[in-house]
N, C-alpha and C positions, 0 to 999 in steps of 0.2 A: 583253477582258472583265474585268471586276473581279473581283479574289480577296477571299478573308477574312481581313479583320485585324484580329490582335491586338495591343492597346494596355494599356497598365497607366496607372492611374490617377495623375497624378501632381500632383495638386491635392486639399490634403486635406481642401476645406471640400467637395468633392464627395464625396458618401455612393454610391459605384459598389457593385455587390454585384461578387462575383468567379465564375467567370470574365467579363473581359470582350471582347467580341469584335464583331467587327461583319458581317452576313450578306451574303455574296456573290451574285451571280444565277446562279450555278454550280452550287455545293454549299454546304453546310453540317457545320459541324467544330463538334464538341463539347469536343474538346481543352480540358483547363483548363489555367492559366498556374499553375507552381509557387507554392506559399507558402509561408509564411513558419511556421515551428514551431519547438518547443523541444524538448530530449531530457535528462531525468533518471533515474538509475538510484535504484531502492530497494532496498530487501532487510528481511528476517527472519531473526532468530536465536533460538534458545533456546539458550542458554548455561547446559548442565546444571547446578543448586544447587549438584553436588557439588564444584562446581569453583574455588567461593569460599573464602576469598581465595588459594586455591594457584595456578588458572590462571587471574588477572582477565588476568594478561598477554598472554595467549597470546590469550583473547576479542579485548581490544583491537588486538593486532596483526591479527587476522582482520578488525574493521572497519579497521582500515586501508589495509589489502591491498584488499580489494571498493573503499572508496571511493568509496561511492552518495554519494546527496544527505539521504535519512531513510533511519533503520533503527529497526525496531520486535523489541523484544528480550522475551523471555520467560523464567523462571525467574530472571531478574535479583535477588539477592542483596545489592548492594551498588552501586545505579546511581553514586553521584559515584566508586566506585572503576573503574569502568569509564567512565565518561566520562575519569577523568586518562588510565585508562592507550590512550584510542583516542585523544586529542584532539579527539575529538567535545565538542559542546555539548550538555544534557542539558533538556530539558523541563522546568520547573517543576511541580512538585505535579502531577506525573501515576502517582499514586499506586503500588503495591508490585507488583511481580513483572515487572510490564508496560510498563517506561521506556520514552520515545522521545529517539534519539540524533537530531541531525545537525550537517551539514557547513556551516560558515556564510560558505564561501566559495560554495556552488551555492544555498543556500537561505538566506529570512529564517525566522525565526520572526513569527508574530501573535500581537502583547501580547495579552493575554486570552483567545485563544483554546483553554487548554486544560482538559482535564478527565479525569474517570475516572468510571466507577459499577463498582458491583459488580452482578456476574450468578451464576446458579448456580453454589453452590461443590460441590466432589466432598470427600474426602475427606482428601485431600492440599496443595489449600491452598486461600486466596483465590483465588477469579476474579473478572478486571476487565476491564472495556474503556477502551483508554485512548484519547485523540484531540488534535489541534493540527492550526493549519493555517498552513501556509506559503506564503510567497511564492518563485517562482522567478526568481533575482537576474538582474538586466538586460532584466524583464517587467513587468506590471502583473496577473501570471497568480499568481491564490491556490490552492493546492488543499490539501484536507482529508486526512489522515492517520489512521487504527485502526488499534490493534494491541489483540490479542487472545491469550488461551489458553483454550482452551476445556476443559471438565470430562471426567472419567469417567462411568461409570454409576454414582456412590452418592450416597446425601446428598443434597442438595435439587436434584440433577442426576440422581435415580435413574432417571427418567423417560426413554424415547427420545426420546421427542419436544423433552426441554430443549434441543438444538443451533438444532433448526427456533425455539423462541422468543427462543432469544438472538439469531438474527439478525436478527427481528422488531423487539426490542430495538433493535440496532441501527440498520435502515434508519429507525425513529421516534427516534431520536434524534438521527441526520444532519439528520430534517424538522425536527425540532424548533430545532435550530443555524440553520436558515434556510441549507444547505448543499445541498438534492434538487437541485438543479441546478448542482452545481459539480463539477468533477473531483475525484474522490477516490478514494482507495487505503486498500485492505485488508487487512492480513497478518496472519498470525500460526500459532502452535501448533494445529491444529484437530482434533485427537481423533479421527477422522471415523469409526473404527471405533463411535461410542458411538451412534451414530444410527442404524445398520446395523438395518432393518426397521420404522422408525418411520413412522407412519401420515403425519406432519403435514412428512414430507420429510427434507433434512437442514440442516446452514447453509448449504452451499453452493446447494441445491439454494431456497431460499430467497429469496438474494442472487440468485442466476440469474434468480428471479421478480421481483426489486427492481430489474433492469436491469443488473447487475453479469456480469463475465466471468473467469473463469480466468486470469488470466496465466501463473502459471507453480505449478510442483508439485514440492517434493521428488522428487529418486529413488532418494537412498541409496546405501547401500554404497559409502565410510563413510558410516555416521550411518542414522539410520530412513527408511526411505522414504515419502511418500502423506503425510506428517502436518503437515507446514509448507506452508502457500500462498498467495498472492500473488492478491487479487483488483483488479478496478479497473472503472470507471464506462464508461460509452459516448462518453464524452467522449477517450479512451486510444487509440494503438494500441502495440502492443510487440514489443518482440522482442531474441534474445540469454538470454531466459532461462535460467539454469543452478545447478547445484550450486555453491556456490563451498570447499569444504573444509569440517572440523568447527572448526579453530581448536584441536582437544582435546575439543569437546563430543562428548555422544550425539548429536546432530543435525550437519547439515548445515546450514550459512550458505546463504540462497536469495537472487538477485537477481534483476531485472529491467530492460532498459530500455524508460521509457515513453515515449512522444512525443505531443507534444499540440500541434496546429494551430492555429495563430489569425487 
């Protein structure tokens, strides 16, 4: 009697979808054949203010240590002093406090694609959102980049509900990029106690409504717990997430890895 066979497409003016398989008068296997994916690590840092320019060193040697592919950085003081001192490449004009580093032997950069705005400030400093998007080398796969700090309770942030609009903020400015459908990642400082009983949710709880997931969470000790985190698209799955050391900061360096199937 004839079995079920599986055969991989090896003609590529043929448009096969995957799995492909051919039905037996037996039974029937749903089994899909492996494919094909990539796997890139990120991370998030806030590298305390206080630590400019005494410990750029020590920051830079933390990313170098992690060795993701993008790192979105907060409280940043002195981005090209931190770019020398990691050997990361630095983001053009993606404005103050909120750099994005990367590694540009795992990633390209995209000419023009980056940017910042500013969103509610607290009292302590500017807030921005920053973004770029990349390519991941030995692919035709782009994906989009945030990084973020998010505010206190004062100032034009007095509001509980500012978290829930800044993420609004943002998922309409991914649309706006012409990005809603592209993988993209999200990280950053998130405050999240500042939201704590707000009617209209919080950022993350927002992002969740936008299609977006948790990757991964601070846990501290060293460093703050709950306040750095790592979101990403439906496009993602991950794993390996972890603390990676402070570097010398108040926080904890965060990573993740993501994998994205094509």
């Amino acid at each position: 009697m004839p079995l079920l066979h599986f055969f991989t497409n090896t003609n590529p003016s043929l448009d096969f979808p995957a799995p492909l398989y051919t039905v037996s008068h037996d039974f029937l296997s749903t089994k899909e054949l492996p494919r094909e994916g990539v796997t890139i690590k990120v991370m998030s840092y806030n590298t305390e203010y206080r630590g400019y320019p005494s410990r750029v060193g020590r920051y830079g040697a933390k990313i170098q240590e992690v060795d993701a592919a993008v790192v979105g950085t907060q409280e940043n003081q002195d981005r090209d002093a931190l770019a020398s001192a990691s050997g990361y490449h630095v983001v053009p004009a993606s404005g103050n406090q909120n750099p994005i580093y990367y590694n540009p032997a795992k990633v390209s950069f995209v000419d023009n694609s980056n940017g910042w705005m500013d969103i509610p400030r607290d009292n302590y400093a500017q807030r921005t959102i920053t973004w770029a998007k990349f390519k991941i080398k030995g692919t035709n796969t782009d994906f989009y980049f945030f990084n973020t700090h998010l505010p206190h309770n004062h100032n034009q942030a007095s509001s509980r509900n500012t978290h829930a609009r800044i993420a609004r903020m943002l998922l309409s400015k991914r649309e706006e990029l012409g990005s809603a459908n592209m993988p993209t990642v999200i990280v950053g400082d998130c405050n999240p106690f500042a939201s704590n009983g707000a009617s209209e949710g919080s950022f993350e709880s927002n992002l969740e409504a936008g299609g977006f997931k948790k990757a991964y969470q601070a846990q501290g000790n060293p460093g703050y717990s709950g306040l750095d985190k790592i979101f990403v698209s439906s496009h993602w799955t991950w794993s390996n997430g972890a603390d990676q050391g402070t570097g010398s900061s108040d926080h904890p360096a965060i990573a993740v890895e993501l994998h994205l199937w094509m």
